[in-house]
C-alpha positions, 0 to 999 in steps of 0.5 A: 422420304429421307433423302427428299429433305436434301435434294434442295441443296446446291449443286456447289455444295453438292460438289463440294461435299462429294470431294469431302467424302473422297477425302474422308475415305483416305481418313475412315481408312487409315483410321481402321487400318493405320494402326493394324498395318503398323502392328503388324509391322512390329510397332507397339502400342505406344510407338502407334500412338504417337505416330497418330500423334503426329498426324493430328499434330499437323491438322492442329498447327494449320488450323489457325492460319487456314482459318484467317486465311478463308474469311479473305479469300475463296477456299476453292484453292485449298480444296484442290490442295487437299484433295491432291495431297491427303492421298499423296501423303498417305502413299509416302507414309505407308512406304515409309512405314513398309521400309521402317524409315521412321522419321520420313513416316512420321513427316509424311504423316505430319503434312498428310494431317496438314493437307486434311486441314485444307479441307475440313476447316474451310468446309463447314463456312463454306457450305453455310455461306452457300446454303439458304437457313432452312437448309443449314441442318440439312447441309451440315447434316450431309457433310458429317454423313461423308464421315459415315459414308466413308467408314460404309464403303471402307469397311465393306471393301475391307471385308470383301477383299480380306475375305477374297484373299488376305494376303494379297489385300494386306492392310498395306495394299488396302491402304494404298487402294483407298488412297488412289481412291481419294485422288477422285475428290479432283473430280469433284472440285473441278466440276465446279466452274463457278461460285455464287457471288455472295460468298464472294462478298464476304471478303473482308479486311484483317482490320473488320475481321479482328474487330468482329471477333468475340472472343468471350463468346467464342470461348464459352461456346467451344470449351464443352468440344474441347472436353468432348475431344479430349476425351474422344482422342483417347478412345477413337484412334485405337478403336481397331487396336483395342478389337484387336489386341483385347478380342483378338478380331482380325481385320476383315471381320473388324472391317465388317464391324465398321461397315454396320457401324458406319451405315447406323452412323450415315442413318442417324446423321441423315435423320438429325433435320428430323430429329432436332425439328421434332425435339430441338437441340434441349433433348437431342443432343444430351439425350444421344450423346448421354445414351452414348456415355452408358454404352461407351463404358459398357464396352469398355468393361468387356476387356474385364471378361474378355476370355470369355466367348460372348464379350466380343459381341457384347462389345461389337454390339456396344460400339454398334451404340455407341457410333451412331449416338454419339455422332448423331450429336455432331451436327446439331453441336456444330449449329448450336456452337456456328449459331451461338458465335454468329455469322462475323465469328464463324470462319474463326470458330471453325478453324479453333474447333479443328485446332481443339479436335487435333489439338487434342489428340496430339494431346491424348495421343501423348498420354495414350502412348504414356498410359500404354508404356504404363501398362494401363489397359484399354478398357481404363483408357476407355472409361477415362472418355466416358468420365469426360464425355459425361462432363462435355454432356453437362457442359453442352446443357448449359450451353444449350440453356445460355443460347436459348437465353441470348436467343430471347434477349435478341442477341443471337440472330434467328 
């Protein structure tokens, strides 16, 4: 049974996902209804692209403070700030943009991308310190699916009540439910009462922590997510913008597609322990991130012929493809990369992943809005990803081959 491989995980690590999944909804949900909201607000696609800009900016200027932060000192603290303050920010933004107070929306979404840094950076160390090593995959795997989770019940909610009534769940209205929702995440995190004191006994001192850091292996090891997450900022963001301005999808029947997507998504991360111990990390992960390449530009190309009536399904039934593969990669990444830096680097390596991730985006939400202003087409967008994403795919081959390597050798801790 699938479920069966996570019972043994911790009830702390339990806990601590449940609250990452409440924060996740607040994001799955902006993700797919942020930039409809504001379309329908009046704003162009360039003037949306760089208020997404702003919201991964703010995730990218914590990343290395939280991350030096959290190998000195617990993360419990951080946890309970993000869970406050992800759904609290996204309230104010969404007023903010109701009222068309552009500044104060795009400070709001600034901290909304800071307060998520609370918990996504310190999440991944935390869950591998309280987990034993048989059950790294499987903790890792759990996290990512709060992502798909996420997007499931989002995405079904969102096509429920659009169905119900549409105007009375507006994006607006929907936006300011999933916040409140988020705010449940406090359930969570207080039902923690105590933390096992090995994780306790990883404190250490700034001095042991620079002399622990290897940063040549910490470069080689993220230069492919950096390349994958370039290319990812161009394309995810504007997903729901791209359904809806080149297919003309509304926004319940979009929901519906997200709520498929986002339960192919769960399945494939719950099925990765499986996966990886039947192929290993050399097949797994080329294999489901290359399959994802071929159906990324096939959607790309039904903006080519989108006037014709069979190119939103084509194009639904691609990004049914496409989400799951690519996605299905992330967790056994994250392993190879966590296991490729060893344990003295991880904390380091973790803020630095979310660093490149927002960073990134700032970076692809720029030339997005610059490309949109330039009248180059969703589609030309698209295949730029699928072009860098097939170079991540070879990049992530090599690393897999240098781990393997270094594993032989001794160098890397099994």
């Amino acid at each position: 049974m699938l479920f069966k491989d996570y019972k043994p995980l911790s009830p702390v690590v339990k806990r601590v996902i449940g609250a990452e999944f409440c924060i996740q909804l607040v994001n799955a949900s902006f993700m797919t209804l942020l930039p409809l909201f504001m379309a329908r607000r009046g704003y162009s696609n360039d003037a949306i692209a760089l208020h997404i800009m702003f919201r991964f900016l703010g995730v990218f200027v914590l990343a290395l403070p939280v991350g030096r932060y959290i190998r000195k000192t617990s993360p419990m603290p951080l946890f309970v700030v993000s869970t406050i303050c992800v759904p609290l920010f996204g309230m104010a933004s969404v007023f903010c943009i109701k009222y068309a107070l552009d500044t104060l929306s795009i400070w709001c979404l600034l901290f909304w991308g800071a307060s998520f840094t609370l918990m996504q950076i310190p999440v991944i160390p935390f869950i591998l310190d309280q987990s034993a090593n048989g059950l790294q995959t499987a903790a890792l795997s759990l996290s990512y699916s709060t992502w798909s989770f996420g997007g499931i019940v989002s995405g079904l909610l969102i096509a429920c009540l659009q169905a119900i009534n549409s105007e009375l769940f507006s994006e607006q209205t929907l936006l300011l439910l999933f916040s409140a929702m988020g705010l449940c995440g406090l359930f969570f995190i207080w039902s923690i009462r105590r933390i096992p004191q090995h994780v306790q006994s990883e404190v250490t001192s700034p001095k042991s922590i620079t002399n622990k850091t290897n940063w040549w292996i910490i470069i080689k090891a993220l230069i492919p997510t950096l390349i994958i997450a370039t290319g990812a900022g161009l394309t995810i963001p504007f997903i729901s913008l791209f359904f809806d301005r080149v297919h003309h999808m509304p926004t319940g029947h979009f929901g519906l597609l997200s709520f498929m997507a986002a339960c192919l998504v769960a399945y494939a991360a719950m099925m990765v322990p499986r996966v990886k111990a039947y192929i290993g990390f050399s097949w797994a992960i080329p294999g489901t991130q290359s399959l994802a390449v071929v159906a990324l530009i096939a959607l790309a190309s039904t903006q080519y012929y989108s006037h014709m009536p069979q190119a939103v399904w084509i194009a639904g039934f691609c990004y049914l493809l496409r989400q799951p593969l690519m996605n299905m990669a992330g967790p056994m990444t994250t392993e190879l990369v966590m296991a490729y830096v060893g344990s003295a680097n991880r904390e380091i390596t973790s803020a630095l992943t979310s660093a490149i991730w927002s960073g990134s985006w700032v970076i692809s939400g720029f030339m997005v809005a610059l490309m949109f202003s330039h009248n180059i087409s969703f589609g030309n967008i698209f295949l730029i990803t699928a072009g860098m994403y097939a170079f991540g795919v070879v990049l992530y081959s090599m690393l897999i081959r240098d781990y393997q390597r270094r594993t032989q050798q001794g160098e890397i801790e099994k």
